[in-house]
TINULUM-902836 format. One line per 8 residues: for each residue x, y, z of C-alpha. Coordinates in pm, whole numbers, plus 50000, padded with zeros to 5 digits. Layout:
REM residues N
X,Y,Z  ... .
//
This chain:
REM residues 245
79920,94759,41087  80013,94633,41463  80335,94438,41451  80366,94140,41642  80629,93886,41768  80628,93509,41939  80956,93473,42147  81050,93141,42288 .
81298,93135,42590  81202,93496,42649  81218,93474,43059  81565,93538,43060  81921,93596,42896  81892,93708,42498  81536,93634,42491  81437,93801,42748 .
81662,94120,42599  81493,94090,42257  81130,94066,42384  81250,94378,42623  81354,94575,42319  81068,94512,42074  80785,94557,42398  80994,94933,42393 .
80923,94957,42021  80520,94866,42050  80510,94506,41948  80242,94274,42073  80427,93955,42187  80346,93632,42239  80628,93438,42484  80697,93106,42620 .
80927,92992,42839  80869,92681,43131  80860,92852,43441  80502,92962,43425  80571,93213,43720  80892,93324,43601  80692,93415,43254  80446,93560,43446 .
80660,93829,43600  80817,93877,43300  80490,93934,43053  80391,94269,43343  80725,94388,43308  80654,94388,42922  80355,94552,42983  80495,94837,43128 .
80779,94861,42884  80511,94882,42640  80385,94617,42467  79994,94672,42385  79932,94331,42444  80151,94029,42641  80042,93656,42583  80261,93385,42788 .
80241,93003,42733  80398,92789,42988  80486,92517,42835  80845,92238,42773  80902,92316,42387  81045,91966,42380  80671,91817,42420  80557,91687,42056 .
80237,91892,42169  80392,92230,42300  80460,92421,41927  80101,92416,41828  79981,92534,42182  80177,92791,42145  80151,92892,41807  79787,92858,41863 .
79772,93108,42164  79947,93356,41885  79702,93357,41669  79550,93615,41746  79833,93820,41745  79974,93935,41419  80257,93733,41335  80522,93887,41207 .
80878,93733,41332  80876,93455,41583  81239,93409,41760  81394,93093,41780  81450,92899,42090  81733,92963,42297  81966,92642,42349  82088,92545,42724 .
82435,92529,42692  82442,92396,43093  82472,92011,43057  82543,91955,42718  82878,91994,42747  83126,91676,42706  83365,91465,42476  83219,91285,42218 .
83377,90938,42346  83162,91001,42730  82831,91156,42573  82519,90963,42760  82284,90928,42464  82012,91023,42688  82191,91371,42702  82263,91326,42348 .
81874,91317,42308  81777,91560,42492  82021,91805,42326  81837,91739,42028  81496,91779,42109  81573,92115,42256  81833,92273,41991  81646,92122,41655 .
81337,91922,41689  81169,92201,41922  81282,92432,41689  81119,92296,41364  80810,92222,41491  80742,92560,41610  80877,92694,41256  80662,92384,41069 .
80327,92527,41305  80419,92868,41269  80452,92854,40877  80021,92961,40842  80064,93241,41016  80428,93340,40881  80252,93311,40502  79970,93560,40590 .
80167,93824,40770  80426,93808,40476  80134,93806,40221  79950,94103,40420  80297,94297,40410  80423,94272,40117  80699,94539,40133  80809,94370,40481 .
80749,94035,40475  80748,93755,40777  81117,93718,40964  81229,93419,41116  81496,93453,41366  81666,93176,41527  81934,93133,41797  82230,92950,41662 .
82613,92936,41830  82957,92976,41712  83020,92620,41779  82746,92524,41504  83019,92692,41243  83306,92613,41423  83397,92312,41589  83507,92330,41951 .
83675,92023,42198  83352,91916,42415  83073,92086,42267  83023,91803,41965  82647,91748,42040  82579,92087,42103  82757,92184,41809  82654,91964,41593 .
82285,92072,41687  82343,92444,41633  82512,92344,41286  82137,92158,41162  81988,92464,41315  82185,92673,41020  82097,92488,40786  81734,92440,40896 .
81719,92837,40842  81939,92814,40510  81643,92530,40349  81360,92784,40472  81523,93053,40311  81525,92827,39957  81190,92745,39946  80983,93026,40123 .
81168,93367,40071  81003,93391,39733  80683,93430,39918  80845,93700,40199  80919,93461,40460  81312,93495,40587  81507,93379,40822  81853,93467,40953 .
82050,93272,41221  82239,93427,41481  82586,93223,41576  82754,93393,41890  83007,93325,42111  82983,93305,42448  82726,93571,42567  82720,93705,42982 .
82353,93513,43050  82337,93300,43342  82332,93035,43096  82709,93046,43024  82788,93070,43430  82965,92709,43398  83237,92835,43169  83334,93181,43430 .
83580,93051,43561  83742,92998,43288  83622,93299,43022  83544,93572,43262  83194,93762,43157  83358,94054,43092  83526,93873,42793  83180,93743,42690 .
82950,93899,42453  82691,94110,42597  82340,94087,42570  82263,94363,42360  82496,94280,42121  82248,94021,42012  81929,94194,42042  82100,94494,41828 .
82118,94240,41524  81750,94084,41583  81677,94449,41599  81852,94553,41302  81702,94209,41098  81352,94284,41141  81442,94629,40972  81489,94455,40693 .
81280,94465,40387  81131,94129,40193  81382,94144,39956  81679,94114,40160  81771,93729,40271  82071,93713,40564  82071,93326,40657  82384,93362,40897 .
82576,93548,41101  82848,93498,41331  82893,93683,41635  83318,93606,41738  83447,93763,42076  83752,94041,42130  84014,93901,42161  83963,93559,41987 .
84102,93466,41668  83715,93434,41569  83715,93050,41551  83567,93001,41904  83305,93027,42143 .
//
């Protein structure tokens, strides 16, 4: 049986890494991202790494509307292990006593409501490929942060966000992996994407986590059999006492 995988944020940084890695292993992907020429060039490059079949959606996962257009153009895919959408660290930075609420919002929308309305449109799909597979089951694999286990000065929202994110994945875990649906989330430190540029100056990349690191443990997850259930892991940097990002 083909497998398959939908990837969100999959233009660039871990995303982008993970869908590389499972095009090299023969998955058919599904991927989404907003630049709809950025995805583009990224769904030939896929091609060629090969994946039997790329499908890219265009669209702003925040939009109420987005999770079932996307989940929709998967369909026809086999669904085996959708990947959680990647937060944007850039902007959501800042002390909880000057946090606009409109940022505050926004944050939101991208780190937890996006999130569980692609998992809440996805669940169809994730029962039949675990149903159709029993020995294998349907993974879940969502991008979580450090911060959402450990607090950190100016990253509250963010944080906090990446915290409900857990425990999003924790609750799926209690009332679906009884039917071979599970889902892990992955809490790293700072990772060398060009989403963590606005911290270089201060945490050089070459003290970041690398790329690979993270699509090593989505690769080793989806190894996994059905009866194996790994809600979190945290992903600390050398050199840290393992309590921050």
């Amino acid at each position: 049986m083909n497998r398959s995988a939908l990837i969100t944020g999959a233009s660039r940084g871990i995303g982008l890494g993970v869908a590389i890695r499972l095009a090299e292993q023969g998955y058919g992907l599904t991927i989404s991202a907003r630049d709809p020429e950025r995805l583009d060039k990224v769904a030939a490059q896929l091609l060629e790494a090969g994946a039997p079949e790329v499908r890219s959606v265009a669209v702003d996962l925040t939009d109420p509307a987005a999770a079932v257009q996307v989940v929709g153009a998967h369909t026809r895919v086999e669904h085996e292990s959708p990947h959680g959408p990647e937060g944007f660290l850039v902007g959501t930075a800042g002390n909880i006593a000057e946090f606009p609420m409109r940022r505050f919002d926004k944050t939101l929308a991208v780190n937890l409501a996006a999130p569980f309305a692609l998992l809440q449109a996805s669940l169809p799909l994730l029962r039949s490929a675990a149903a159709a597979q029993p020995d294998r089951g349907a993974k879940v694999i969502a991008l979580s942060s450090i911060t959402g286990v450990y607090s950190e000065p100016g990253l509250s929202v963010y944080g906090a966000t990446k915290a409900a994110l857990i425990s999003l994945v924790e609750t799926l875990n209690a009332e679906e992996s009884a039917n071979g649906i599970s889902a892990s989330a992955i809490a790293p430190a700072y990772v060398d994407t060009d989403m963590s540029d606005w911290i270089k100056e201060k945490i050089p990349a070459n003290e970041m986590l690398e790329v690979n690191d993270v699509v090593e443990i989505v690769d080793a997850l989806l190894k996994l059999s059905s009866r194996a259930v790994l809600s979190r892991l945290v992903l600390s940097r050398a050199g840290t006492d393992g309590y921050r990002a």
